[in-house]
N, C-alpha and C positions, 0 to 999 in steps of 0.2 A: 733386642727384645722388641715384642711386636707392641700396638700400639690397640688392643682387641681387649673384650670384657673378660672372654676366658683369661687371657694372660694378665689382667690385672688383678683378677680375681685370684689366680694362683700364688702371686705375688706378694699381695695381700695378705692371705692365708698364711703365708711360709714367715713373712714378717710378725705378725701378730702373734702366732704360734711361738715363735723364741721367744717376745717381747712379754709373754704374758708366763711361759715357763722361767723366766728371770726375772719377774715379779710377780711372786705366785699373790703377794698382798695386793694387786689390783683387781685381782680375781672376785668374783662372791662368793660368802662363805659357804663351805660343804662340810659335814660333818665326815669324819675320817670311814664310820664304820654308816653304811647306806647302802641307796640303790645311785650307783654311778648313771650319768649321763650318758645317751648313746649320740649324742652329737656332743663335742667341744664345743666351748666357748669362741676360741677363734673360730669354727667351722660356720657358728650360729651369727657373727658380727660378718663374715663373708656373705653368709645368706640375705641378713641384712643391708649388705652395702649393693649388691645386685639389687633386691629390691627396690631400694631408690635409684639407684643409674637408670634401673627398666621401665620405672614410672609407674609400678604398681600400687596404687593406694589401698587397695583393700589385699589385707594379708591371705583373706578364705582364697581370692583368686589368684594370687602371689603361690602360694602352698598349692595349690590346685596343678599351678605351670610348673611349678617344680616339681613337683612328683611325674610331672608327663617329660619335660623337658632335660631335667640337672639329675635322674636318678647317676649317674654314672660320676656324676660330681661330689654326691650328697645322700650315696645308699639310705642313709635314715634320715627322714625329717618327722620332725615333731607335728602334735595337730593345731591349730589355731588357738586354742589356749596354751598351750606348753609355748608354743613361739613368742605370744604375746609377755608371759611370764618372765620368760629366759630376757627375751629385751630388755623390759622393763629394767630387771635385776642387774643387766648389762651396761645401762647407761652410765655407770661410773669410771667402768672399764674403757668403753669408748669413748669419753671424752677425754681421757687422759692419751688415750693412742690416737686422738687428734691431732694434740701437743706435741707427741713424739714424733709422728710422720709429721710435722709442721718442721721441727725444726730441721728433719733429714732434706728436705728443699733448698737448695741453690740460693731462691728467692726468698729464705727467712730472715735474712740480715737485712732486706731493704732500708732503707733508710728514710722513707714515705712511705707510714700507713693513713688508708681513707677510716672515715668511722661514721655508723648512720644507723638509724632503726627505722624495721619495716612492719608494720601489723603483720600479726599470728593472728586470723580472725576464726573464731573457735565456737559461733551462732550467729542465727540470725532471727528464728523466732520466739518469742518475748515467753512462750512454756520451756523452749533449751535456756535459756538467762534464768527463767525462776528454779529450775530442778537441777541446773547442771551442778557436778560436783567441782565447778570448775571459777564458783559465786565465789568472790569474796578474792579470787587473785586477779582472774579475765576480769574488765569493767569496758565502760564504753570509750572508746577513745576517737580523736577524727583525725585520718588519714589525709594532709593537704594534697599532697601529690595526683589524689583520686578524688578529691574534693568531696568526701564521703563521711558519713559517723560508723562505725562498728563495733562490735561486741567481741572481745579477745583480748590478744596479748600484744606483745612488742619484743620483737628482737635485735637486739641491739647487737651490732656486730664491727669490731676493727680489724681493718685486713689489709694485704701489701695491698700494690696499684696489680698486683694480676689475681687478686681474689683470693689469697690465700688466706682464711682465717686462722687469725694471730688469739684474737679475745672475744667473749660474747657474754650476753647476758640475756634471761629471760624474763622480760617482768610485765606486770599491770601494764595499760593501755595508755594510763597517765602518769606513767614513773617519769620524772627530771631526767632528762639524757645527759645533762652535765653531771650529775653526781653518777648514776648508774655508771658513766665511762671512769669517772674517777674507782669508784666501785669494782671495775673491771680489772681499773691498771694494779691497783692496791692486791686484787683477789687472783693475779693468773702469774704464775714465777717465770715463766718463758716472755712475758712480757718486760718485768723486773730485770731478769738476766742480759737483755736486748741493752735496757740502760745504766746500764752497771760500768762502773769504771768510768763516771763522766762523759757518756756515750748522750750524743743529743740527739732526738729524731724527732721528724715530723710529722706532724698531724693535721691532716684536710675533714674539715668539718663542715656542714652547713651554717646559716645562721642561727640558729638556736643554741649553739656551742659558744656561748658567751658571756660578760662578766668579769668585771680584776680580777674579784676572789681566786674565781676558776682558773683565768687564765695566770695566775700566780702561782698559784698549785702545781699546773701542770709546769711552768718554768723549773720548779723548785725538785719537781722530776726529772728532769729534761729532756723534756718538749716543747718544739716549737708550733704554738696552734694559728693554722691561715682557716681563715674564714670569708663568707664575703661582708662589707660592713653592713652593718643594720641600719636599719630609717633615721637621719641627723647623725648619724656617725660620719667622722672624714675618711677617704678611701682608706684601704688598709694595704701592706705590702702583699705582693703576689698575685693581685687580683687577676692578672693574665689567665692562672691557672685553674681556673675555681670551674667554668665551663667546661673545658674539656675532661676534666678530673670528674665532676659531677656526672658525667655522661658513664666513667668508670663505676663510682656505687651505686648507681643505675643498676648498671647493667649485671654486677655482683648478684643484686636482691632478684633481679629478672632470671638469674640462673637457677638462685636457689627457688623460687614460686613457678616460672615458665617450663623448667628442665628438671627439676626436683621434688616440685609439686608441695611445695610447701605449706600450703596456704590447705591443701586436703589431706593433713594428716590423720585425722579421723577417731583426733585422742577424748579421750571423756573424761580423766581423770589427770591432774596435774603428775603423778608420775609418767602417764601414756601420752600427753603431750611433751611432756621434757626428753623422754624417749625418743620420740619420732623427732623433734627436731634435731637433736644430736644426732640422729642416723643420718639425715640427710646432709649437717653437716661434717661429718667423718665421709661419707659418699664424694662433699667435692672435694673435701682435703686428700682424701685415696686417689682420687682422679687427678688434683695437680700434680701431686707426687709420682706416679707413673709416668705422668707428662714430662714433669723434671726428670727423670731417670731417663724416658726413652727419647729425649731431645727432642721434642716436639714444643712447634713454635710458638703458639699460642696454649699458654700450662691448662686454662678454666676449659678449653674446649672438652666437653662429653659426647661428641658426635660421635667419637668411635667408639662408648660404652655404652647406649642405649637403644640397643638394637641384637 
C-alpha cells in the first residue's frame, strides 16, 4: 500500500464506511421517511479530511477545487452551506473515529504520552471580541511560548511521543490545564482502558502540570507525572528527558498550526470551531494511521498527503 493522499483517502473511506454501518448510532439522526443524502457521511468526513491534509482554509475554495479536481472521486458535492452543515452535525461522528483509528495504531499502547495546550486564536479586533458568537467561551489569554496576549481558545492535547492523539480538550483561554487534563483522563474511555488492570504510564508535562493534589490524583490513576521543577523546588527525577521530549510537543502543535493550519479555521460559532478542530485532528490521526499500516518511518509525517 502506497504512501499518497488518493490511497489514504480510499482507505479511509472504505474504513469509516463499515465503522459507521456497524454503528449506525454514531451517525446523525435522519428521519426514516425524507430526502436521502446524495453524499454519505463517510464520503463527506473523506472530503473533510483532504481538506485539511491540502491546506484549504476557506471551504468556498476547497468546493471550488473539488468540483474541478475530485469529480471522479466525489461525483456530488454539496454547496458551501450543505458542507458546512453536514460537518458541523458530523463532529460527533468524527471524534469518535479518532478514537477508533487511534487505537487501530501499533503506537497506541505506548507507554509515554506528552500533554500541552496551544492557543486556538479565534480574533484579534476588539468589534470580532464584542459581536463574536464566540463571547463568553473564547477570552483572552497569554501565550508564553510567543510571548503574546490573544483572544480565543486553548487546546489542550495528550498524545504518544509520535503525535498520536490519545485525549483532548477545548476550552477558554484561561481554563487550569491541570484539572482540564484530569478532565480529559476522567472524560475519554480509550484513555481509561490504557489503565486499566494496574497498567501505570507516563506522562511528560511542562511546569504548570503541578501540585500534591494533582500529582496524587494522577498517582491514584496510574500515572506517573515528570515535569521540570519549578522556582525553589529541588531537581525532580528525569530531568535528562524534559528538553528533548519538549522539542517533541513542539513540534506535535507545529504540525497541527504549520501543516494543518489550525490557528485559520475560520469558525464563528462555537459548534464551527469544535468542527474544524476535530477535522484537523481526525486528519493527523488518519495520517498516523496510514503511516502505521504502510510502515512508514516517521508515523506524523504529511509530506506525502498535502500535495
Amino acid at each position: 500500500m502506497d504512501a499518497d493522499l488518493d490511497t489514504l483517502a480510499t482507505a479511509f473511506y472504505a474504513d469509516a464506511d463499515d465503522l459507521l454501518k456497524a454503528h449506525p448510532e454514531r451517525m446523525p439522526y435522519r428521519p426514516r421517511i425524507g430526502i436521502s443524502p446524495k453524499i454519505t457521511d463517510a464520503e463527506l468526513m473523506t472530503l473533510a479530511l483532504m481538506q485539511a491534509l491540502l491546506g484549504f482554509t476557506s471551504e468556498a475554495r476547497w468546493l471550488r477545487y473539488a468540483h474541478a479536481s475530485l469529480h471522479p472521486m466525489f461525483p456530488y458535492l454539496p454547496g458551501q452551506s450543505g458542507y458546512n452543515k453536514r460537518l458541523r452535525r458530523l463532529a460527533p461522528a468524527m471524534n469518535w473515529l479518532i478514537g477508533v483509528l487511534g487505537e487501530r495504531n501499533d503506537i497506541c499502547c505506548d507507554d509515554v504520552w506528552v500533554v500541552d495546550s496551544t492557543p486556538v486564536e479565534c480574533g484579534r479586533s476588539k468589534d470580532t471580541v464584542r459581536r463574536s458568537e464566540l463571547a463568553g467561551w473564547a477570552e483572552y489569554g497569554y501565550c508564553a511560548s510567543h510571548s503574546r496576549w490573544f483572544w480565543g481558545l486553548r487546546l489542550h492535547l495528550v498524545a504518544t511521543v509520535h503525535g498520536l492523539p490519545v485525549g483532548y480538550a477545548l476550552t477558554g483561554a484561561t481554563a487550569d490545564e491541570r484539572q482540564t487534563f484530569l478532565d480529559i483522563l476522567a472524560g475519554t474511555p480509550a484513555m481509561a482502558r490504557v489503565l486499566a488492570d494496574g497498567h501505570r504510564q507516563t506522562v511528560i508535562a511542562d511546569r504548570n502540570y503541578y501540585g500534591r493534589d494533582f500529582e496524587a490524583a494522577l498517582g491514584e490513576a496510574g500515572i506517573d507525572l515528570l515535569r521540570p521543577a519549578r522556582r525553589g523546588e529541588k531537581p525532580r527525577a528525569g530531568a535528562r528527558f524534559f528538553k528533548p521530549l519538549r522539542q517533541v510537543i513542539e513540534s506535535i502543535n507545529d504540525t497541527l498550526k504549520g501543516q494543518l493550519d489550525l490557528e485559520q479555521h475560520g469558525g464563528r460559532t462555537p459548534a464551527g470551531v469544535a468542527a474544524r478542530v476535530i477535522q484537523r485532528l481526525l486528519a493527523m490521526t488518519a495520517a498516523i494511521w496510514h503511516n502505521d499500516r504502510t510502515g512508514q518511518a516517521v508515523r506524523r509525517s504529511l509530506i506525502a498527503y498535502d500535495h
